[in-house]
N, C-alpha and C positions, 0 to 999 in steps of 0.2 A: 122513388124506388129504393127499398132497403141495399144497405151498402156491408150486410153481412157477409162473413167472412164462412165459407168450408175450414172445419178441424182436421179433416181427411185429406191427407197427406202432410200433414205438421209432422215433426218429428223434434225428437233432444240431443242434444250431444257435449260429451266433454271434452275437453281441449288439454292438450300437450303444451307445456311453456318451454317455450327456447331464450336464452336474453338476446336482445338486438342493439346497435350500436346504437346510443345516443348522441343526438345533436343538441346544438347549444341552440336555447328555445330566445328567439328576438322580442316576444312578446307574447300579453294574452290578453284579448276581449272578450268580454260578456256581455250577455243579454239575457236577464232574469240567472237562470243556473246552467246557462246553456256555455261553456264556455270554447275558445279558439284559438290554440297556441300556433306559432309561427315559428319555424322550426330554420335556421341559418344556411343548412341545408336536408338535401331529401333525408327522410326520417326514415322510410322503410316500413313503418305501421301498415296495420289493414283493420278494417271494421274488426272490432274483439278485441285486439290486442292491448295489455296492460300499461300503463304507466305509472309511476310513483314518483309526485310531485316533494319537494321539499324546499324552504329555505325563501318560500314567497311571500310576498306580501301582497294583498290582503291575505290570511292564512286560510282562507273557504278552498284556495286552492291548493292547499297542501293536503297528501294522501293518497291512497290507492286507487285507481279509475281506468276504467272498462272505457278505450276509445268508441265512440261514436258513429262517427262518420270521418270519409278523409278526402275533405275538399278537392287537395293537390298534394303534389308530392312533398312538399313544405310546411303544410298544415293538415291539424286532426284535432277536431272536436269531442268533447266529454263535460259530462253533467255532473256537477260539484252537490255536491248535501245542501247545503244551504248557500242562498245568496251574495257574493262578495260585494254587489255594490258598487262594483267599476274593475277596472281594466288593473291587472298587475303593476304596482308600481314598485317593488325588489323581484327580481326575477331570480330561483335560485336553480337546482340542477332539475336533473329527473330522470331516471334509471327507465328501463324498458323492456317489453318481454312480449314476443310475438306467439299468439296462440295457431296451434294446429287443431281442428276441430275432427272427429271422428266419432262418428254415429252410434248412439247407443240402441244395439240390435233390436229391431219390432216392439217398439214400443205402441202397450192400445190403448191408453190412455194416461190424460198429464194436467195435473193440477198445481196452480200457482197460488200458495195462501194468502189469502186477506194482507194489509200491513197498517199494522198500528204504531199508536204513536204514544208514549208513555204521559204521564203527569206528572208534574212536579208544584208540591204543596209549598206556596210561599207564602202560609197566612202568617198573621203576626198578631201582637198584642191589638192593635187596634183596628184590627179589621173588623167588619160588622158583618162578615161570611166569609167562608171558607173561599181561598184565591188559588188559584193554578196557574203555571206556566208549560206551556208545551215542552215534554224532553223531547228523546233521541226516537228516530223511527226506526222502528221495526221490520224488517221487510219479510218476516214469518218462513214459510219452507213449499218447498218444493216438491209432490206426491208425482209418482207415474207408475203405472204397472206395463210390465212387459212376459212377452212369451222368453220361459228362459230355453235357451240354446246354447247356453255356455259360451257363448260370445267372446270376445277379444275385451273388449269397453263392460261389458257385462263384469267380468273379472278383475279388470281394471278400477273399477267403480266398489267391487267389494275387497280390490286389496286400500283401495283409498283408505275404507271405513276399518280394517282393522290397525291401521299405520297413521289413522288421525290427520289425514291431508286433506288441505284443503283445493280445492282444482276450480278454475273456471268452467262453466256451463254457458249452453246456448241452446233455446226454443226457438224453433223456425216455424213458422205460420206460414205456408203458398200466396195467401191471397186471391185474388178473383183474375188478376193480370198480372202484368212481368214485376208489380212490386212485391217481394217478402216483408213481412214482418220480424226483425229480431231481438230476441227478449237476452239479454246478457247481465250475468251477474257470478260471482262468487261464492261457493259452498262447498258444506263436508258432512258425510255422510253420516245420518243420526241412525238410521234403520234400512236392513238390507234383509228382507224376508223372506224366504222360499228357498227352492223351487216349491209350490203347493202343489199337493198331488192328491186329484178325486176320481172317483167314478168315473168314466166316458165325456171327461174332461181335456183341458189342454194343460199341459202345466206352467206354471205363471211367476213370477217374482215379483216384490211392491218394494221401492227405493224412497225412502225421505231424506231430502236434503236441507239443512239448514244455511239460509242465505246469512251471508256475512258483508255487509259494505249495501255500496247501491245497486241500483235496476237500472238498465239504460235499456230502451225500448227506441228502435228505428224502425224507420219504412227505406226500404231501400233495394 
């Protein structure tokens, strides 16, 4: 039996950042780039909210990351870029910032671009073909068109793009049971189109966003 998912009732939204108090983190484990910090005590996070790792070692874990999931009130998970290879062994600080997420009004539809991954030409004199190494990934942009209504987040969204901010986002998928899917990442506003206005039509707006950092993708 296909285990396809309904688009209908999916919806996008941008998130408000507040800072929240940071705890001193005990540790962190991985598995593959899936990572687990352990927090001295309760941290205060929720799925979405930001952290910015610094001062660690391996350095896979240093940077800006979209939590995860949140085990327990002590720990919260996030996906690093690339693999560290083992468990933190300098542990340094890490700043935090708790998102409020608010609906971007009637959106009919939402496209997630492609992501690529650049090349990097390492040939040299004695190579007997051209050699590459994989660069940096791309995680490309974000399309959705909505009915405009002059919205609250609608406005918000196009004060972003002329003030050059960048805001966190969140795609929510229903699913078929009590799990969502949620699609989290970081962007700012390349193109803000409309209202369009035709004939015996509705009037409409198209929103591009360009992703900056990673994609964390839960079922939860």
């Amino acid at each position: 039996m296909s285990q396809a998912q309904r688009s209908q009732g999916s919806y996008i939204q941008r998130g408000a950042v507040s800072p929240a108090a940071p705890q001193t983190i005990t540790g962190i484990t991985v598995v593959g780039t899936v990572a687990t910090a352990t927090t001295s005590a309760a941290h205060g996070l929720a799925q979405g909210s930001q952290v910015t790792l610094s001062g660690m070692t391996p350095s896979a874990f240093n940077g800006l990351f979209s939590v995860a999931t949140v085990p327990s009130t002590t720990t919260f998970t996030f996906n690093t870029l690339i693999a560290p290879g083992g468990p933190a062994t300098v542990i340094g600080a890490y700043t935090a910032n708790n998102i409020a997420m608010a609906l971007f009004e009637e959106a009919s539809d939402i496209n997630l671009g492609g992501v690529s991954v650049s090349s990097i030409d390492v040939t040299h004199l004695l190579s007997t073909a051209k050699e590459f190494i994989a660069g940096l990934q791309d995680n490309g942009s974000c399309d959705f068109t909505a009915n405009f209504i002059n919205g609250t987040v609608q406005g918000l969204v196009r004060a972003d793009m002329n003030a050059g901010v960048t805001s966190p986002y969140q795609i929510v998928i229903p699913g078929s049971g009590p799990t969502k899917t949620y699609i989290n990442f970081n962007a700012f506003v390349t193109k803000f189109a409309g209202p369009k206005l035709k004939v015996d039509s509705k009037v409409e707006i198209s929103v591009t966003l360009k992703i900056s950092g990673a994609i964390t993708i839960v079922n939860q």
